[in-house]
C-alpha positions as CSV (number, residue, x, y, z in Angstrom):
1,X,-19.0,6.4,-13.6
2,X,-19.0,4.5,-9.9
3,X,-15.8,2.6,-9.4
4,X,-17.1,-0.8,-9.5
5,X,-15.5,-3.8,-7.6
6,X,-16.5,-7.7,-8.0
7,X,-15.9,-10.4,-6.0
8,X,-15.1,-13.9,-6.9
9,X,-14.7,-17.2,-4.6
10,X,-16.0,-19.7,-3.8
11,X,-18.7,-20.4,-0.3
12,X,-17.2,-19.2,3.1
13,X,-14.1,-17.2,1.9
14,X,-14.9,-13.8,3.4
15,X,-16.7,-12.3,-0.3
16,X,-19.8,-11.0,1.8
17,X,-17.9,-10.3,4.7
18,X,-15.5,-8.4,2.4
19,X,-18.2,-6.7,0.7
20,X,-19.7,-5.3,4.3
21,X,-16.5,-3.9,5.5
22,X,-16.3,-1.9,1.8
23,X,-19.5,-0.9,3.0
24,X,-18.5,-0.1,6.2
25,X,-15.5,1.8,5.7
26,X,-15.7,3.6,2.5
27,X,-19.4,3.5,1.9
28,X,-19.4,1.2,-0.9
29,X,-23.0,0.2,-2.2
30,X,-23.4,-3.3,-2.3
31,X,-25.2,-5.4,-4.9
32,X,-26.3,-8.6,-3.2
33,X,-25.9,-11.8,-4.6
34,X,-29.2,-13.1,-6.4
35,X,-28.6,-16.6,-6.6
36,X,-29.0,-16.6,-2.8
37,X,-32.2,-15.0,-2.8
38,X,-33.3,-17.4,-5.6
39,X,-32.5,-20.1,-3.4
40,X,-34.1,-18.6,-0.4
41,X,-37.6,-17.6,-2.3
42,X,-37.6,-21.3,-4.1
43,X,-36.2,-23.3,-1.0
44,X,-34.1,-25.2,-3.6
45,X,-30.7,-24.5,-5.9
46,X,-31.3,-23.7,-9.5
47,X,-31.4,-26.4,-12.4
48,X,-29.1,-25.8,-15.5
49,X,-32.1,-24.2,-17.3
50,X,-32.3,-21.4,-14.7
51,X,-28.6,-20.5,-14.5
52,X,-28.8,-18.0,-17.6
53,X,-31.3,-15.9,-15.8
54,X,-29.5,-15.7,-12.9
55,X,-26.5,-14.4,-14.1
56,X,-28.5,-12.1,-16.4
57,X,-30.4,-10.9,-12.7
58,X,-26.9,-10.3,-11.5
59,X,-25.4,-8.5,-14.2
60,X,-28.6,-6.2,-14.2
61,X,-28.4,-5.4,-10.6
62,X,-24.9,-4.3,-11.1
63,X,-25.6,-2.0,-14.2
64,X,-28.7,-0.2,-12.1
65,X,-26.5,0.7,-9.5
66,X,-23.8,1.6,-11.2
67,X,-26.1,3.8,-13.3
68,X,-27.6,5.3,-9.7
69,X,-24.3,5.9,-9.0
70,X,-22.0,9.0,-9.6
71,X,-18.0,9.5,-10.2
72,X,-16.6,8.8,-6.7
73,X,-19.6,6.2,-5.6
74,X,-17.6,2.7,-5.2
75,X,-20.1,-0.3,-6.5
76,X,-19.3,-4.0,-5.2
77,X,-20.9,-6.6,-6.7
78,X,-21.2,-9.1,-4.1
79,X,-20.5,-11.5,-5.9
80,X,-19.8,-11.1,-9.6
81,X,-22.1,-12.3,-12.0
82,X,-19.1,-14.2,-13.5
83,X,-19.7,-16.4,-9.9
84,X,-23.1,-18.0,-11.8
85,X,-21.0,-19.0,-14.8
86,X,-18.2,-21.0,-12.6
87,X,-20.9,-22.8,-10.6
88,X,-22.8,-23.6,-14.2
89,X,-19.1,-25.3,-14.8
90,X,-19.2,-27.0,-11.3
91,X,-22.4,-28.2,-11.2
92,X,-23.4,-28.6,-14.8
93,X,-20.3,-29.1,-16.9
94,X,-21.6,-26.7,-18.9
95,X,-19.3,-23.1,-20.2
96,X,-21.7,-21.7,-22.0
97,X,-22.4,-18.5,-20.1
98,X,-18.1,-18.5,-19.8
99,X,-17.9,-16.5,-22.5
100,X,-20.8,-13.4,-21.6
101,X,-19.3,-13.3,-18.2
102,X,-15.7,-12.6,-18.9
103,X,-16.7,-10.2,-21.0
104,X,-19.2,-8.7,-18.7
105,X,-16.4,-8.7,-15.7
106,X,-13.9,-6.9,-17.9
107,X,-16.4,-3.8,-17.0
108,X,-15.4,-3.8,-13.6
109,X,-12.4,-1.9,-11.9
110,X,-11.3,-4.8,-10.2
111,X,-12.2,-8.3,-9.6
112,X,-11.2,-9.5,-6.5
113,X,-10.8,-12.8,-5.6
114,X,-11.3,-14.0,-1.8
115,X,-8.8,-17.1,-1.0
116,X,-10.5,-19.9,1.1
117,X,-8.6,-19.0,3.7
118,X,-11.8,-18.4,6.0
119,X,-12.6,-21.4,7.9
120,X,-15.8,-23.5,6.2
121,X,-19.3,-22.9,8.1
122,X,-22.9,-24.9,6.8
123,X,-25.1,-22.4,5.3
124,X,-28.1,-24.8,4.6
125,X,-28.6,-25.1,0.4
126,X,-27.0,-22.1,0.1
127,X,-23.0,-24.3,0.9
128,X,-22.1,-27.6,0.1
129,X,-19.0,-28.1,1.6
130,X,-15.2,-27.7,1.6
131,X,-14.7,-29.8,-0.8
132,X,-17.3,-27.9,-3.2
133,X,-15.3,-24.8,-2.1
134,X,-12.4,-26.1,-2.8
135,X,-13.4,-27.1,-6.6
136,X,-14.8,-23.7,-7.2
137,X,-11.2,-22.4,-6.3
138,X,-10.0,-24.4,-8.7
139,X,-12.0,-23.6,-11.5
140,X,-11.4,-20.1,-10.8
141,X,-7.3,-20.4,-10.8
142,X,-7.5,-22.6,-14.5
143,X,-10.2,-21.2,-15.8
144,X,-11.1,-17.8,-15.2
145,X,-7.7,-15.9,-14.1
146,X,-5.6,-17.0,-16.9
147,X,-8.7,-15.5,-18.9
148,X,-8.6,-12.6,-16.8
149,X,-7.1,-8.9,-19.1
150,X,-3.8,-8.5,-16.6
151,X,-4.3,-5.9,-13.3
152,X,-7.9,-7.1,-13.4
153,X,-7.9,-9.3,-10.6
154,X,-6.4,-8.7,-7.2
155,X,-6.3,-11.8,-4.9
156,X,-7.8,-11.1,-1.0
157,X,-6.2,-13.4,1.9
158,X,-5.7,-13.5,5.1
159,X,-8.3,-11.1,7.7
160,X,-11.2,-9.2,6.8
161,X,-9.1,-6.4,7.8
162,X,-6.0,-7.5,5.8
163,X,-7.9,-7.9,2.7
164,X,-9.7,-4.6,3.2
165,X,-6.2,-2.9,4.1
166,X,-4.6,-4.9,0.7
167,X,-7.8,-3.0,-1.7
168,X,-7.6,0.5,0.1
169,X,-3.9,0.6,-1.1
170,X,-4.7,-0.6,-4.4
171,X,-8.0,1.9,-4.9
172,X,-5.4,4.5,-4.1
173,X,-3.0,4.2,-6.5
């Protein structure tokens, strides 16, 4: 099996950017993050309705290219699916895909999760702001990393370079 790696954060802390220098520098494949093509192909954000899919489009995703994949292939999912499940909290107030995705992320080799340490930039629908950012963080640190099976996660600040530098020391060990 691929060594798989999932990234969690909120909007404009360095997940994609992360993800490209994985890429980049160890030839990580990259699943890309469905909820932004489901915004770009509908011109609008999804309704509470349409979040189970989503994650479900995610989570699939990750399994095909894992299951492409062979023993020394490293997989990032860009972001985790459990990402659709802390913005159905967010925006919706509603936990009910909580459950599913923690179990689902436990799969992974490593969650990492990318600090907002990157300065904000507008994205059009697909960020809402710092202070959105700042609430997903939060969620994330009360919610999902107490939840989180211990040496699972691995928290990413500082420079692309840093946080790339921080995971290559980890992937060795």
């Amino acid at each position: 099996m691929a060594i798989v790696i999932e990234l969690l954060g909120g909007e404009c802390t360095g997940k994609s950017a992360l993800a490209t220098a994985l890429h980049s520098a160890l030839g990580a494949r990259v699943v890309p993050e469905h909820l932004r093509a489901f915004v770009d192909q509908r011109g609008r954000t999804p309704q509470s309705n349409e979040q189970a899919s989503i994650f479900q489009a995610q989570l699939d995703a990750l399994d095909r290219e894992v299951a492409a994949s062979n023993a020394v292939d490293l997989v990032v999912g860009d972001p985790a699916a459990l990402m659709t499940a802390v913005y159905s909290i967010q925006y919706f107030d509603d936990d009910t895909l909580l459950t599913r995705a923690l179990e689902a992320s436990s799969r992974a080799d490593l969650l990492v999760w990318c600090q907002p340490d990157f300065p904000w930039s507008a994205d059009g629908l697909h960020h809402d702001g710092p202070d959105a950012r700042e609430l997903t963080h939060r969620i994330i640190e009360h919610r999902i990393a107490p939840a989180l099976p211990a040496g699972l996660l691995v928290v990413a600040s500082g420079t692309v370079e840093e946080r790339l530098d921080k995971l290559r020391t980890v992937l060795d060990q």
